[in-house]
RODRENNU-430300 format. One line per 5 residues: number of its first residue (from 1); for each residue x, y, z of N, C-alpha, C. Coordinates in steps of 0.2 Angstrom, whole numbers. Example, Ala and Ser with C-alpha at 12.3 -4.5 7.8 and 13.67 -1.06 7.14 Angstrom:
REM RODRENNU-430300
1> 66 -28 39 62 -22 39 66 -16 39 | 64 -11 35 68 -5 36 64 0 39
REM end
This chain:
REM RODRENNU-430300
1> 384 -270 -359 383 -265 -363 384 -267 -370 | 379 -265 -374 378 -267 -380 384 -264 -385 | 388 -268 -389 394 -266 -392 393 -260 -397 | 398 -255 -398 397 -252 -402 397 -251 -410 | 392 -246 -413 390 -247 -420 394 -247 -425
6> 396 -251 -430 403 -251 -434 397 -248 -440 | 405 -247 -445 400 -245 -452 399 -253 -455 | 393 -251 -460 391 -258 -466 397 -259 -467 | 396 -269 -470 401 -272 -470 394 -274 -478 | 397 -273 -484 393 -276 -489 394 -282 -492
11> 391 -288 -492 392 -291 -492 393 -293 -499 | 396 -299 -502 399 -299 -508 395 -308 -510 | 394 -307 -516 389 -314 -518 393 -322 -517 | 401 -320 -518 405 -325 -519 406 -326 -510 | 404 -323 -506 405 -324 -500 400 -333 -495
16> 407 -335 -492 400 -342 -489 395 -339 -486 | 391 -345 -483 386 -342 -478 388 -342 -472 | 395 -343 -471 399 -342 -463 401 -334 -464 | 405 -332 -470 406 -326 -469 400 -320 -469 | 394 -323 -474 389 -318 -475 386 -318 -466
21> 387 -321 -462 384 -322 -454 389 -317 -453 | 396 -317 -454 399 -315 -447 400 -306 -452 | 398 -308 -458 397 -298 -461 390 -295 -455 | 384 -300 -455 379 -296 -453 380 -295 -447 | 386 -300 -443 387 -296 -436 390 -293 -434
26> 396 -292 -440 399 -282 -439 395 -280 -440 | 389 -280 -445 386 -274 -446 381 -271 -439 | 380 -277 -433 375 -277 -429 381 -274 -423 | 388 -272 -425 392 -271 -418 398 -273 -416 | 401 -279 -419 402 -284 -419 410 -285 -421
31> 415 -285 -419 421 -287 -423 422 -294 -425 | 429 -294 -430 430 -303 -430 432 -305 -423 | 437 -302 -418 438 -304 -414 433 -306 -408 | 428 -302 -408 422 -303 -403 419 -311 -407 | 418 -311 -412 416 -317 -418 416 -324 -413
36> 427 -322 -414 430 -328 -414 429 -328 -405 | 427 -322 -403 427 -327 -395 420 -331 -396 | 415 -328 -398 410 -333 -399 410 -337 -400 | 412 -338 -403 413 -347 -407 418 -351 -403 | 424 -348 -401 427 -351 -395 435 -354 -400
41> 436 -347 -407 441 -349 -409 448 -344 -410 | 452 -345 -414 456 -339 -414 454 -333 -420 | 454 -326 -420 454 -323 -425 455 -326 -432 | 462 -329 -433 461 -330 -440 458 -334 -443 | 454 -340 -439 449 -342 -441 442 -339 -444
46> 442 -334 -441 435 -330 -443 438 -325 -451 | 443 -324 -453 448 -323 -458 448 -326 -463 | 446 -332 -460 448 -336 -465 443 -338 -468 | 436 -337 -465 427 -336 -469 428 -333 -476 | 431 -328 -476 432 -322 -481 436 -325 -485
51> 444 -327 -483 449 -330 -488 449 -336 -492 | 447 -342 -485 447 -348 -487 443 -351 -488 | 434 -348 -487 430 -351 -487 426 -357 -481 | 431 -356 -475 430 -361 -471 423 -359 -467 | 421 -364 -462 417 -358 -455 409 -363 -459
56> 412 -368 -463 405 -373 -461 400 -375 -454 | 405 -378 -451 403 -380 -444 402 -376 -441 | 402 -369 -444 399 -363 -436 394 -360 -439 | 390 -363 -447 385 -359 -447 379 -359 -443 | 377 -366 -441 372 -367 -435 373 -363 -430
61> 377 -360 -428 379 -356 -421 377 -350 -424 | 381 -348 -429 383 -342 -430 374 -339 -433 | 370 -343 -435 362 -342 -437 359 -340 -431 | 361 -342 -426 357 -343 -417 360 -337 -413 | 367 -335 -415 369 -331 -410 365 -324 -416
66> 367 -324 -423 362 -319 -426 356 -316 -423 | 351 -323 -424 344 -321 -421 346 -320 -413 | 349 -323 -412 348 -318 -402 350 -314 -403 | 353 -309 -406 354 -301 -406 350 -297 -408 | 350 -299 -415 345 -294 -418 337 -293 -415
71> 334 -301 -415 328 -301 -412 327 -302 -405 | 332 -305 -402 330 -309 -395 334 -302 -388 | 339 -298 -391 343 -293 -388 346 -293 -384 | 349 -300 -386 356 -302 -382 360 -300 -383 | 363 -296 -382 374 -293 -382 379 -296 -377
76> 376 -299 -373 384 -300 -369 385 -308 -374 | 394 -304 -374 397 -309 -377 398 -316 -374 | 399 -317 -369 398 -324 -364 392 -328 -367 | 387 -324 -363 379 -326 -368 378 -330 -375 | 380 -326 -378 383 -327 -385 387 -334 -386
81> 392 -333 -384 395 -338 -383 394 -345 -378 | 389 -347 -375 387 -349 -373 381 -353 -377 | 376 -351 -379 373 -352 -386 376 -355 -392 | 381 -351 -394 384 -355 -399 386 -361 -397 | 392 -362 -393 392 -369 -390 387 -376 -390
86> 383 -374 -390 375 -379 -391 374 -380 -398 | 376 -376 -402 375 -377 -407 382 -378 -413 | 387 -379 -412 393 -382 -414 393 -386 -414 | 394 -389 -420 394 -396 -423 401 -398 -426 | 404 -403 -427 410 -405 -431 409 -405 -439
91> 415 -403 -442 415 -404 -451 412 -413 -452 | 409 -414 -458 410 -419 -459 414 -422 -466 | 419 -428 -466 423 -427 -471 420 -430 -477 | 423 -430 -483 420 -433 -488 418 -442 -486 | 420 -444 -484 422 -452 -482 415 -454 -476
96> 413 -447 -475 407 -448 -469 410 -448 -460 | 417 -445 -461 420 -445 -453 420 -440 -449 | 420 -437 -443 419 -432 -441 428 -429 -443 | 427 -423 -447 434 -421 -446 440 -418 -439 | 446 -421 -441 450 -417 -436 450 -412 -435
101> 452 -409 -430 452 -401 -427 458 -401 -425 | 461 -395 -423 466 -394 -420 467 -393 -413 | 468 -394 -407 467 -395 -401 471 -387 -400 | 465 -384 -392 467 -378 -392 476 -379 -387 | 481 -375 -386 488 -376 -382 488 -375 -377
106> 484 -383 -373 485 -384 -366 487 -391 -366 | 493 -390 -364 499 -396 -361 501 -395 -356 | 499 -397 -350 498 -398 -345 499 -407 -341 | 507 -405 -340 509 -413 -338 505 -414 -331 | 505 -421 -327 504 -422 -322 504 -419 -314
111> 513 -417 -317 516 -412 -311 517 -404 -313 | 510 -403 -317 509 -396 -317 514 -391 -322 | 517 -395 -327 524 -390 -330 518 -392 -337 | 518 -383 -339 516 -383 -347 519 -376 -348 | 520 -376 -357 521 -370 -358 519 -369 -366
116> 516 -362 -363 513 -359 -371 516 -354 -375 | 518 -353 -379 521 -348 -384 517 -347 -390 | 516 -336 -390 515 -334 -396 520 -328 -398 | 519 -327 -406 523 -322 -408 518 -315 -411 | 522 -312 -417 517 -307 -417 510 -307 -419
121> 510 -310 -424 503 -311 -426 498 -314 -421 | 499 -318 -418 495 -321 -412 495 -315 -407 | 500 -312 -405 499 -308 -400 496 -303 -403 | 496 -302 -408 491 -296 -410 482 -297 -410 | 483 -302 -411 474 -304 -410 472 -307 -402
126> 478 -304 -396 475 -307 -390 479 -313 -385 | 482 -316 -390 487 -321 -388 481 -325 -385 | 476 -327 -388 471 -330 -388 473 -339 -385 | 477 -342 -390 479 -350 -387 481 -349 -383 | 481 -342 -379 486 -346 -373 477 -345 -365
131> 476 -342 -369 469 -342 -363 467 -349 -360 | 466 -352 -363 465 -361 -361 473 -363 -357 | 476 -362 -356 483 -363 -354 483 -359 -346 | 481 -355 -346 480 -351 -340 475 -353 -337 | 469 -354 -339 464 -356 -336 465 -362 -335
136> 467 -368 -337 468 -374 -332 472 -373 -328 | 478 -368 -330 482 -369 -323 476 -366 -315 | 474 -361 -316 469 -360 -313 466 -365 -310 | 464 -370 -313 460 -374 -311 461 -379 -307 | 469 -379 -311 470 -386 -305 478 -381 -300
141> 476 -376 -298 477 -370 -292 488 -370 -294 | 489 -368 -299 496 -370 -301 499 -364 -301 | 504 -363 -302 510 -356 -302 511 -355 -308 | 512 -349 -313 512 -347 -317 518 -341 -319 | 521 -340 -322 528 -338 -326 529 -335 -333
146> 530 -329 -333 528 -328 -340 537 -322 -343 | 537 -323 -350 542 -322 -352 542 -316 -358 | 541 -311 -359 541 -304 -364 547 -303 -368 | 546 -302 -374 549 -297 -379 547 -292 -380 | 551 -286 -379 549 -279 -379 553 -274 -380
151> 553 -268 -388 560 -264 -389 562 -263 -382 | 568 -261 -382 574 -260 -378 570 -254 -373 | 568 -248 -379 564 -241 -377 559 -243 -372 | 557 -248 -372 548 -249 -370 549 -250 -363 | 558 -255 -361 557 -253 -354 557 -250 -350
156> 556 -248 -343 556 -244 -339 563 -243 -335 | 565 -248 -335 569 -253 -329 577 -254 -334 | 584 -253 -332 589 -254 -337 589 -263 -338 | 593 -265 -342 593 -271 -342 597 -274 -338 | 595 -281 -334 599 -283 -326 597 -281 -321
161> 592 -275 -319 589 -273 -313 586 -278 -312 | 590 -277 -304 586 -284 -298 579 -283 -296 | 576 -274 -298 569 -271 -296 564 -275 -300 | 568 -275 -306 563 -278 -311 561 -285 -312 | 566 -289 -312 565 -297 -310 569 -300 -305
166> 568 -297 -297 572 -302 -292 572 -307 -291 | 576 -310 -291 578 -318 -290 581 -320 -297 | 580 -318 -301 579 -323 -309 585 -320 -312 | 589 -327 -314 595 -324 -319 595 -320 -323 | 600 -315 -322 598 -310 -326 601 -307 -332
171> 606 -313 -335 607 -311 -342 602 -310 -346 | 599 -304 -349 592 -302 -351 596 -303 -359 | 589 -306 -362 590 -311 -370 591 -302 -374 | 595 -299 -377 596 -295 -381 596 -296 -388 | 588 -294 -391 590 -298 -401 591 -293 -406
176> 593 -295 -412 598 -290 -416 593 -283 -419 | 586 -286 -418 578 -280 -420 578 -277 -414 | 581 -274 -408 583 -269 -404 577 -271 -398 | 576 -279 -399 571 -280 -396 574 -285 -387 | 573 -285 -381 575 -288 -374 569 -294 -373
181> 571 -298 -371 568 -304 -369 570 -304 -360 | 563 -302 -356 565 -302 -348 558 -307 -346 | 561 -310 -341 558 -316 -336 555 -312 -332 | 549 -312 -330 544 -312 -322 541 -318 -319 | 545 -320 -315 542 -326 -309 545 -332 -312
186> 548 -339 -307 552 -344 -309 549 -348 -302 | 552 -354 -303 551 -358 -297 554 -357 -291 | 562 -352 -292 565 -351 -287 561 -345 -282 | 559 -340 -287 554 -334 -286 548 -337 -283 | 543 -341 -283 538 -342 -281 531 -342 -289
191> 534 -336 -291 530 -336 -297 524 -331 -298 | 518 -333 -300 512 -331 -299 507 -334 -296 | 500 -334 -293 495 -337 -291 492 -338 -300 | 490 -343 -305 488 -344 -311 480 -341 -311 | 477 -344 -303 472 -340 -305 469 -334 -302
196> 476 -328 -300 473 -322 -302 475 -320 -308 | 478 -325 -310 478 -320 -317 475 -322 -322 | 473 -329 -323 467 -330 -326 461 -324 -323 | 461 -320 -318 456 -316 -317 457 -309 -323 | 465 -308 -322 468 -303 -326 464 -303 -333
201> 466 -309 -334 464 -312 -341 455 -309 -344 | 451 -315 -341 445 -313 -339 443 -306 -340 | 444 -302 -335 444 -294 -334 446 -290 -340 | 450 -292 -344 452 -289 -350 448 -292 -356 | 443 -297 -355 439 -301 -360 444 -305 -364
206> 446 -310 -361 450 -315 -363 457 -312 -368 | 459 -305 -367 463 -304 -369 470 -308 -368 | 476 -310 -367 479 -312 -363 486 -308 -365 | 487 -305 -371 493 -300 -373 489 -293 -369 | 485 -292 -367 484 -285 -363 484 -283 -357
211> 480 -291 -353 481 -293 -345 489 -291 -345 | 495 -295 -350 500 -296 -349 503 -287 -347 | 501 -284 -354 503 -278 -354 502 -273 -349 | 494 -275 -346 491 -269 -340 497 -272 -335 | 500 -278 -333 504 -280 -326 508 -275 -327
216> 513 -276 -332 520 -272 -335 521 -265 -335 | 514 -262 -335 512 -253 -334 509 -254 -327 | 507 -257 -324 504 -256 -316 510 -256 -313 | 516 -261 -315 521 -262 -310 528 -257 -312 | 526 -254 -317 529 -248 -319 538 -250 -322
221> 537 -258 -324 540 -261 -330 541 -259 -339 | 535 -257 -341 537 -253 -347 532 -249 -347 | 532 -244 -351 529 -238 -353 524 -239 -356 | 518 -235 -356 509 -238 -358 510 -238 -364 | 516 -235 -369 515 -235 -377 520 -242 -379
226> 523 -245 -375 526 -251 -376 523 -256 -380 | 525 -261 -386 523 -268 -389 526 -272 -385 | 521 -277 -383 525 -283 -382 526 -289 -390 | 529 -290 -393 530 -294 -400 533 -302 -399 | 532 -305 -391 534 -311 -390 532 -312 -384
231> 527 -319 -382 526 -318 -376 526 -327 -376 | 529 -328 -369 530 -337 -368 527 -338 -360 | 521 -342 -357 520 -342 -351 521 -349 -352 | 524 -351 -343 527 -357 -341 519 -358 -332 | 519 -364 -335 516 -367 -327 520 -372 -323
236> 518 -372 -315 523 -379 -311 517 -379 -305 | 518 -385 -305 513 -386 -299 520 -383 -291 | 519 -379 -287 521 -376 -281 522 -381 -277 | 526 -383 -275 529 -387 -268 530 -385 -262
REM end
């Protein structure tokens, strides 16, 4: 389904040619977030078109995913993203070297133990670095564990129900901003399957703060107006 129509975004002379791209594809529908799934980065990269001037290396993509919209009438974002990818190039530095990047946060040891952590700012655009983190677990078929901060209000459950997280220690992390820190799934517990939840993930359009939050209102954990403002997934390879 083709995305819905936002209002013009006007474009401003001092702006680069990475941002003047990612204006004419709000104008075409388009948010930064959709942007940065296309390009395969985080929100505040596509932010930083406008502030920092960056998003050299995604003009070629960002020119190709253009014309496939406007002329060619492609909207699904996969597609999109897929496209782009072909057309993604590295910075090149003054010196003539290809520049460093920063690696997306998938640490993933041998015997299966990584863990990703974000806070507010990330988890409001998605808790996007941690979607690569779940999907390898997935891949290579691993158990997966995740850990929420969330007001005190937000939950369903009092603090220390055995309903809410059985098996798992239950001194629940209490912080001074009115906010609980509670564990679901551990090694002792068995955990999760990593890849139905990378399905979760998926389903939600690589959200990974909203997968988390549909679980916690399905299982009748917090309440649908609930913030999660901290979120930490753990993986282990199952024995």
């Amino acid at each position: 389904m083709p995305p819905r129509r936002r209002q013009q975004t006007t474009s401003t002379p001092d702006l680069n040619e990475a941002a003047r791209l990612a204006d004419r594809l709000q104008q075409a529908g388009y948010t930064k977030r959709d942007i940065a799934r296309i390009i395969d980065r985080d929100p505040s990269l596509v932010s930083q078109f406008y502030t920092k001037h960056k998003g050299v290396a995604f003009v070629p993509a960002l020119r190709q995913v253009l014309d496939a919209v406007t002329t060619g009438g492609i909207t699904d974002i996969p597609e999109l993203a897929a496209l782009a990818a072909r057309h993604t190039t590295r910075r090149i530095t003054a010196k003539g070297t290809r520049a460093r990047v920063r690696s997306k946060a998938v640490l993933i040891t041998p015997t299966g133990t990584g863990t990703g952590r974000v806070a507010a700012q990330a988890i409001a655009s998605g808790s996007t670095r941690l979607r690569p983190l779940i999907a390898e677990a997935a891949r290579r078929g691993l158990k997966l564990a995740f850990t929420v901060r969330v007001h005190r209000s937000g939950y369903v459950m009092p603090s220390g129900s055995r309903t809410d997280s059985p098996g798992i220690r239950r001194d629940v992390i209490q912080r001074t901003d009115h906010t609980e820190e509670r564990s679901y799934g551990s090694a002792a517990t068995g955990g999760f399957d990593a890849a139905d939840f990378a399905q979760r993930v998926d389903a939600a359009g690589g959200d990974v703060t909203a997968a988390v939050q549909q679980w916690l209102i399905e299982t009748g954990r917090i309440h649908a107006d609930a913030h999660i403002v901290h979120l930490e997934v753990r993986t282990w390879r199952h024995r």
